[in-house]
C-alpha positions in Angstrom: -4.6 -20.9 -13.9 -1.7 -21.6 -11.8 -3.3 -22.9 -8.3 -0.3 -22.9 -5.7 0.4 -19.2 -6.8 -3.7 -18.9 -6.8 -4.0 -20.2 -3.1 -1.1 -18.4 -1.5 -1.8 -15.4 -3.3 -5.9 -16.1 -1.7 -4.6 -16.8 1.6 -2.1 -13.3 2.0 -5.2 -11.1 0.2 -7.7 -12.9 3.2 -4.6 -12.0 6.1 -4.8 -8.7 5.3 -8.7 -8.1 5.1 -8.5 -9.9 8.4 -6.1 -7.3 9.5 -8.2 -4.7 8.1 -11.1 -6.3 10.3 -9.2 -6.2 13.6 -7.8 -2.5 13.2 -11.5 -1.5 12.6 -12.6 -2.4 16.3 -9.8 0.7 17.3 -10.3 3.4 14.8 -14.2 3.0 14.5 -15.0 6.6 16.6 -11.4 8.5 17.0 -10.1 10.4 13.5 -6.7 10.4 15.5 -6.8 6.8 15.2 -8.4 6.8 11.6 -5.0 9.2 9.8 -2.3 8.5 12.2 -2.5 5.4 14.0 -3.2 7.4 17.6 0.8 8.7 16.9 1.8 5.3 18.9 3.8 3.7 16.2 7.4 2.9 17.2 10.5 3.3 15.0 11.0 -0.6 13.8 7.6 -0.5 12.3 7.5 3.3 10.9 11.0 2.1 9.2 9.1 -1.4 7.5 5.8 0.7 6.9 7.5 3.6 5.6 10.0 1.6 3.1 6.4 -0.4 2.3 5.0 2.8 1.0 7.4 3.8 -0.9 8.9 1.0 -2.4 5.5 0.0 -4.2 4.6 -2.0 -7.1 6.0 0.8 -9.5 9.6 0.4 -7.3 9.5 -3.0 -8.2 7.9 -3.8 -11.7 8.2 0.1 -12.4 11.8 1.1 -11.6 13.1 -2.3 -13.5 11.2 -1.5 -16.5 12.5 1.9 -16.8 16.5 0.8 -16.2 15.5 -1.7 -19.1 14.4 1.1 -21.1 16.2 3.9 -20.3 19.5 2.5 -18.5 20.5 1.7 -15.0 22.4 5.2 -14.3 19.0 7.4 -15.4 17.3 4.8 -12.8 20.0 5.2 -10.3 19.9 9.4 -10.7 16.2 9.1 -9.8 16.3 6.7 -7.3 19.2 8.8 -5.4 17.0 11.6 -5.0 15.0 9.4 -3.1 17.8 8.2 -0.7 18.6 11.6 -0.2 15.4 12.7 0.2 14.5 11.2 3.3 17.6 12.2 5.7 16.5 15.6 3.9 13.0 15.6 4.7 14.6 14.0 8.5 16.2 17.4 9.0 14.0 19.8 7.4 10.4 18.9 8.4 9.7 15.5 10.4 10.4 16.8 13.7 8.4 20.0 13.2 5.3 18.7 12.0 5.6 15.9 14.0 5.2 18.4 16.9 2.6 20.3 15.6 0.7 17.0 16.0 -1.2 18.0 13.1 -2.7 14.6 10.8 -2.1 15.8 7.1 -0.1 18.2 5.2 -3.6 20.8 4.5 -3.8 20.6 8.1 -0.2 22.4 8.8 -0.7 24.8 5.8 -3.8 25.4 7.5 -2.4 26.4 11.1 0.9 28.2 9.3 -0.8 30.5 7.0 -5.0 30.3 7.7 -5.7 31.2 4.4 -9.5 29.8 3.0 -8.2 29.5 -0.8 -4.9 27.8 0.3 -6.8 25.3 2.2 -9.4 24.3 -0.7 -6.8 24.2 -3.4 -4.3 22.1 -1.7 -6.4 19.4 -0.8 -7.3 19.2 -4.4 -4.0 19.1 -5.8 -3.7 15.8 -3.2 -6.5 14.1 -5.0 -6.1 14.6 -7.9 -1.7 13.8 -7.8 -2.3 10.2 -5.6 -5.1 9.3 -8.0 -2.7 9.3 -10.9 -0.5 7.8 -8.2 -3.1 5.1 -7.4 -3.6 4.1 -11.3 -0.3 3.4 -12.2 0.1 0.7 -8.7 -3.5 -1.0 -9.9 -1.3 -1.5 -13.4 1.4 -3.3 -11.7 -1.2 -5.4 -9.8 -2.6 -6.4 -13.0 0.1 -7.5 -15.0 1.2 -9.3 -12.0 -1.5 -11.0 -11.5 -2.4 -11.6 -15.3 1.5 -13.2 -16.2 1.9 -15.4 -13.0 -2.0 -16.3 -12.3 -3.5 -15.8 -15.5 -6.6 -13.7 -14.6 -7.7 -11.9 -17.0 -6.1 -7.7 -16.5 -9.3 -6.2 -15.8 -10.7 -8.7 -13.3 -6.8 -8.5 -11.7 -7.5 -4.7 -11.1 -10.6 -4.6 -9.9 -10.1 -7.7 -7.1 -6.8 -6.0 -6.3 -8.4 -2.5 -5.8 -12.0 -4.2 -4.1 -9.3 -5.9 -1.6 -7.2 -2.7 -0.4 -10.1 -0.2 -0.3 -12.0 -2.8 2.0 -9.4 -3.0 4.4 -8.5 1.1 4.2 -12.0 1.7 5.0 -12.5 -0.4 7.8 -9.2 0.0 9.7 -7.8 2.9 8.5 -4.1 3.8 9.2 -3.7 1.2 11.9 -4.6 -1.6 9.3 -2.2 0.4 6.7 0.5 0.5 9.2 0.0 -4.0 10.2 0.1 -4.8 6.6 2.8 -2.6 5.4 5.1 -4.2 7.8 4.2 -7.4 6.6 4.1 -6.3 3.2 7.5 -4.4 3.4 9.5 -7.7 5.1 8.0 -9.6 2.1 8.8 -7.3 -0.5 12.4 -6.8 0.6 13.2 -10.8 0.7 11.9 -11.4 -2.1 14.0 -9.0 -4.1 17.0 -10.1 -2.4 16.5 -14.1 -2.8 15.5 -13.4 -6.5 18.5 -11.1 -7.3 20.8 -14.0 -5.4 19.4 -16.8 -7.5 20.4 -14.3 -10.7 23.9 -13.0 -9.5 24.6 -17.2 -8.9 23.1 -18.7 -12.1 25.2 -16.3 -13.8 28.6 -16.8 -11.7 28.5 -13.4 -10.1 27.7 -9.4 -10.2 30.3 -8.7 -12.4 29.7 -11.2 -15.2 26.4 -10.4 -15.2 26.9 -6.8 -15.9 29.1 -7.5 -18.7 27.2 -9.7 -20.4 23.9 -7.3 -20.3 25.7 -4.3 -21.4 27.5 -6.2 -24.2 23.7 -7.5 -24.6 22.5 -3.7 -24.5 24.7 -0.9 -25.2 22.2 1.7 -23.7 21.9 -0.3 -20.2 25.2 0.9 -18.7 25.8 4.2 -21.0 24.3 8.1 -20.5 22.6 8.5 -23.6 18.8 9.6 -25.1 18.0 11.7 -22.3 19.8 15.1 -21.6 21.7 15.9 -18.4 18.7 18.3 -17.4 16.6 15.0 -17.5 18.4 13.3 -14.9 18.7 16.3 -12.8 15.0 16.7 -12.7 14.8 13.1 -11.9 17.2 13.2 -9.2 14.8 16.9 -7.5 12.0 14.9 -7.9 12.3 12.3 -5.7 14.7 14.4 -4.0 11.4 16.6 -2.6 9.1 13.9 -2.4 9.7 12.9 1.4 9.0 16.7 2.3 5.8 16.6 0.6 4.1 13.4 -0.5 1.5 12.9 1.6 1.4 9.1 2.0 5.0 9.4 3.2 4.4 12.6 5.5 1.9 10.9 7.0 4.3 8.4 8.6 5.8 11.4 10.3 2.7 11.8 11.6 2.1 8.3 12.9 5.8 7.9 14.9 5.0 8.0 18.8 7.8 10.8 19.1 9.7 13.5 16.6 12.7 11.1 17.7 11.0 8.6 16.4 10.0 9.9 13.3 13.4 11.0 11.9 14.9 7.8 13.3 12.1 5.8 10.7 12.8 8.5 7.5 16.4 7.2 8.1 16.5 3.5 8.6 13.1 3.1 5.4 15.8 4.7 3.1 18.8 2.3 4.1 16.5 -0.7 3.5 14.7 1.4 0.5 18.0 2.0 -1.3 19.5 -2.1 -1.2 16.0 -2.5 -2.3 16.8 -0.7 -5.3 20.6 -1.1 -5.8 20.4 -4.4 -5.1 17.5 -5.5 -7.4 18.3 -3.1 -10.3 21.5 -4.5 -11.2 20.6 -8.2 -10.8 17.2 -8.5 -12.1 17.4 -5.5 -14.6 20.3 -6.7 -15.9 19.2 -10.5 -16.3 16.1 -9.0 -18.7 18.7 -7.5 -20.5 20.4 -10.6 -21.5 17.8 -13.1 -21.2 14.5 -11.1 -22.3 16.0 -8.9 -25.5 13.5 -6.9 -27.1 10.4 -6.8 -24.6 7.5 -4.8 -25.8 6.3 -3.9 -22.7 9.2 -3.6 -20.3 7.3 -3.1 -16.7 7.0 -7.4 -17.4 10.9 -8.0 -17.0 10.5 -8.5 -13.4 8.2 -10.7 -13.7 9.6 -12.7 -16.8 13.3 -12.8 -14.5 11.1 -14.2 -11.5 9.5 -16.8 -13.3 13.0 -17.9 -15.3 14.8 -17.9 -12.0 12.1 -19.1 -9.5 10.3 -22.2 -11.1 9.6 -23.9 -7.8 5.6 -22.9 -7.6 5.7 -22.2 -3.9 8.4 -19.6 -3.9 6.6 -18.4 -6.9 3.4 -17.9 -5.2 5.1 -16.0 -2.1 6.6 -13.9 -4.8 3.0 -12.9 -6.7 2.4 -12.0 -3.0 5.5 -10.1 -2.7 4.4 -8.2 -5.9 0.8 -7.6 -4.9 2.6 -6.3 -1.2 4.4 -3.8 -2.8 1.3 -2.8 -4.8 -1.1 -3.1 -1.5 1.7 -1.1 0.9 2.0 2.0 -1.4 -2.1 1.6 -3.0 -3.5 1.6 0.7 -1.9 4.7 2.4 -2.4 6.9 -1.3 -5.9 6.4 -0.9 -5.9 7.3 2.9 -4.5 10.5 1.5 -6.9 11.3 -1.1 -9.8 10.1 1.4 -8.0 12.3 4.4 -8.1 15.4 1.7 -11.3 15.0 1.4 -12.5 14.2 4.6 -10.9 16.0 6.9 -9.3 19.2 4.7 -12.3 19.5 2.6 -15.3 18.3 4.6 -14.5 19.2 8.1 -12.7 22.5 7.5 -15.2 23.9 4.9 -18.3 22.0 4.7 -19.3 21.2 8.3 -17.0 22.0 10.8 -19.0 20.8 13.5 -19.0 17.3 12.3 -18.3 14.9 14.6 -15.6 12.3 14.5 -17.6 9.3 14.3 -19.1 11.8 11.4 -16.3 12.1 10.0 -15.2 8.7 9.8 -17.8 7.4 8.6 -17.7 9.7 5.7 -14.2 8.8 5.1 -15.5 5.1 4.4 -17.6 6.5 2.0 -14.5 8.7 0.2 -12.3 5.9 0.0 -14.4 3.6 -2.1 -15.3 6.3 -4.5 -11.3 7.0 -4.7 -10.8 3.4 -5.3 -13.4 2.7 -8.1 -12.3 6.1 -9.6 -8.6 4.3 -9.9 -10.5 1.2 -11.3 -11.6 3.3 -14.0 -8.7 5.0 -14.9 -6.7 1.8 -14.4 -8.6 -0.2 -16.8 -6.5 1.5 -20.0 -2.8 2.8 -18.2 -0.2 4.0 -20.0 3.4 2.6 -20.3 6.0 2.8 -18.0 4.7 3.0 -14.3 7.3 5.0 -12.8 7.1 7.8 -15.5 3.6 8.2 -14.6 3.8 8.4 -10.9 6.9 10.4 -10.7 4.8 13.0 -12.7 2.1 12.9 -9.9 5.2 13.4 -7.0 6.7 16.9 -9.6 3.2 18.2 -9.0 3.4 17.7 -5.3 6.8 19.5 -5.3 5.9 22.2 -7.4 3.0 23.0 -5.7 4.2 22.6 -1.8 7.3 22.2 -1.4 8.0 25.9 -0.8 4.6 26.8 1.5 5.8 23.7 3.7 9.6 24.3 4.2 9.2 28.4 4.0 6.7 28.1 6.5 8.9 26.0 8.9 11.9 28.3 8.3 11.6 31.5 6.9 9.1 33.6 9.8 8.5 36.3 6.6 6.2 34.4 4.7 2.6 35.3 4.6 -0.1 34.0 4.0 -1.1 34.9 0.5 2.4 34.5 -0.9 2.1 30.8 0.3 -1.4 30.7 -2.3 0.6 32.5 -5.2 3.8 30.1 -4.7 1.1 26.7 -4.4 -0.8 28.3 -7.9 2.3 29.1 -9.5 4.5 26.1 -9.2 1.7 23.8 -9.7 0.4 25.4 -13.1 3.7 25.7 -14.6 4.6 22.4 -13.8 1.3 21.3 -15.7 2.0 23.8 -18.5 5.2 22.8 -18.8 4.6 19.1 -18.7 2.0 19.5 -21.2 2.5 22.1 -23.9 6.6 21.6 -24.4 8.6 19.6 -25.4 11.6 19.6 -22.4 13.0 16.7 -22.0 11.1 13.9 -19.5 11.1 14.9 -15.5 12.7 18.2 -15.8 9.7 20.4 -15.5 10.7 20.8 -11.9 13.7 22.7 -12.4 11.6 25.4 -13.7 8.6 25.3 -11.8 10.0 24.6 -8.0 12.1 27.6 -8.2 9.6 29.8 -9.6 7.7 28.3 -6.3 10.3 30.0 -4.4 10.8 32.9 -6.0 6.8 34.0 -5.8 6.6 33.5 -2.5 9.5 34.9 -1.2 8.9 38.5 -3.6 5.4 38.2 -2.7 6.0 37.6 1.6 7.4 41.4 0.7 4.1 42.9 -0.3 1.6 40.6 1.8 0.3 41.1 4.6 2.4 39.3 7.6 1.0 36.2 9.3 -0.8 36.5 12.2 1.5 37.1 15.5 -0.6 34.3 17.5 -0.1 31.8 15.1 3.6 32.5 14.1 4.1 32.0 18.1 2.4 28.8 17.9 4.8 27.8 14.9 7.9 29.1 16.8 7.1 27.7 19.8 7.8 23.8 18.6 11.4 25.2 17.2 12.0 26.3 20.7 11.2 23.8 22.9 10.0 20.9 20.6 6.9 21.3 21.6 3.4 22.5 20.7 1.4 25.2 23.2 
């Protein structure tokens, strides 16, 4: 066992329980502290927390495993949805749900269409997506910890996973928020020292590049995958700012709607160097020193440890790994534990709960969501970004439509918002699983049919409910709720 990596590695997992420890003594009564931080954080820190999220473990091992796989311009496709995604999502929905001063995504569907079946199902879908979403960051955090400390995979995930769920449970967004700033400063030098070292050693960008495409062919060219395969990888990430809950709930966090687009803009700029920057160096440096890996979500790691020998940067590196991991794993499983507590619990089970009620029960939710991921984690399939950019196509098929329709479009009702949820979410899943279309592109079918439902059904509905469509129309008119 490697014991600088070990002790630096031990000393950022006990600042962050500490953190966790602090936050607690604020959120320990008040839900509106618990999911959104009491809406008081400012735009430099949504910007660090929000790039934190969604730059996780998967951005880093993940999205460097698949452009050594499957080349840098699918990865780059992807990856653009992304960075267009959030001045998207910016535009189209942070400054109205913002104002709605609602906590989670169920919530809003809840006040735009009040519909019972709407508000069980989409909760579920939430669970069941960011648990999928949770397993493949506990992967990256046990590889990491398994290739640069040498602890054994298993005991990696579950010490990783005991670690985030303790400090989640205690201190709730406002200990999600701390750490992801720290976690998201980390992350981002880290990726930029290592990828300087590379460019250096190898006398600069462009001789790298040459060298791994002359190393392997496939790196720089289109080929294997079909043009509808990128285009479903660029949609996918593309909708995921307007409805992945661990990234809407940012929105929800920011102090003002100002605030909140400001954030969705500034996390992208530092999310896409993080991206750019660290595909082309370190991806390409597996290519030509690391030929032939058998599992290729190691070749960051592999290029760190060829390029960083010194065990101290090596150590802050683990932790940079194990941030990226922490900064996405920690606000996923306030999602799933918000679905549950407040969408599920709350709205259905006992609405006269009271908060402290409620908070305690979300303590409760969150440690069965993180030994569920334990579980599921223990055996994880290949390629981490494949498996969490299915989870995000499920999201979008199932809510893109209700959420932006809802915003924008006064016609739709509330049942044609349960049929467009139902039908974009189980023909994403047949699709996924019963044909053969190339990887990703499921959405392309099964986002529009979204659309198309609810917009033939709004026509044959009945109509929302005139006092809360003036409620909803209200924050477009004066940017404000009544």
């Amino acid at each position: 066992m490697k014991t600088t990596e070990l002790l630096i590695t031990i000393f950022y997992v006990m600042l962050c329980i500490g953190i966790g420890i602090w936050a607690s003594k604020k959120v320990s009564s008040s839900t509106d502290d618990y999911w959104v931080a009491g809406r008081k954080v400012g735009t430099f820190a949504n910007s660090w927390a929000m790039m934190a999220a969604l730059g996780s473990g998967g951005s880093i091992l993940g999205v460097n495993g698949l452009a050594y796989t499957a080349g840098v311009p699918y990865v780059f496709a992807m990856y653009a949805g992304a960075v267009v995604g959030f001045p998207f999502a910016s535009i189209l929905v942070a400054e109205h749900l913002r104002d709605l001063k609602v906590r989670t995504i169920p919530e809003y569907l809840n006040i735009r269409y009040n519909n019972k079946a709407l508000s069980i199902i989409v909760p579920i879908i939430i669970m069941i997506a960011m648990e999928v979403y949770i397993v493949a960051q506990l992967k990256a955090a046990g590889i990491t910890a398994t290739y640069l400390l040498g602890i054994p995979y298993h005991y990696a995930v579950i010490i990783t996973a005991i670690i985030f769920t303790l400090y989640v449970s205690i201190g709730g967004m406002w200990a999600i928020t701390l750490t992801d700033v720290i976690q998201g400063i980390l992350m981002f030098a880290v990726v930029m020292l290592l990828s300087l070292v590379v460019v250096t050693k190898f006398g600069g960008a462009h001789t790298l590049i040459s060298q791994a495409t002359t190393s392997a062919p496939h790196f720089g060219q289109i080929k294997d995958m079909s043009f509808i395969s990128y285009a479903g990888a660029f949609v996918v990430w593309l909708i995921a700012g307007c409805t992945v809950p661990h990234l809407v709930m940012r929105v929800f966090t920011s102090r003002d709607a100002y605030s909140a687009k400001l954030s969705l803009n500034y996390s992208m700029i530092l999310y896409a160097l993080l991206t750019f920057v660290g595909v082309l160096a370190i991806a390409s440096a597996g290519q030509v020193v690391f030929p032939g890996l058998k599992d290729a979500d190691t070749v960051f790691l592999k290029v760190m440890e060829h390029f960083l020998p010194n065990a101290l940067i090596r150590g802050i590196a683990v932790s940079a790994v194990l941030a990226a991991v922490m900064s996405t794993t920690d606000a996923l499983i306030l999602a799933v534990t918000s679905a549950a507590a407040n969408d599920i619990y709350k709205k259905h089970i006992k609405s006269d709960a009271t908060e402290k009620e409620v908070v305690r029960l979300s303590l409760v939710i969150t440690w069965i969501a993180g030994l569920l991921a334990i579980y599921f984690a223990l055996n994880p399939p290949k390629l981490l970004t494949m498996l969490y950019t299915a989870a995000v196509g499920l999201l979008g098929s199932s809510l893109l439509a209700p959420i932006l329709m809802g915003i924008w479009w006064k016609r739709a009702t509330p049942k044609a918002a349960l049929m467009s949820c139902v039908s974009g979410g189980v023909s994403y899943c047949y699709l996924l699983w019963f044909t053969k279309m190339p990887p990703l592109s499921q959405v392309l079918v099964s986002v529009p049919i979204s659309f198309f439902v609810l917009i033939i059904a709004s026509y044959f509905t009945e109509a929302t409910e005139t006092e809360i469509m003036l409620r909803v129309e209200k924050t477009h008119l004066t940017g404000k709720e009544s």
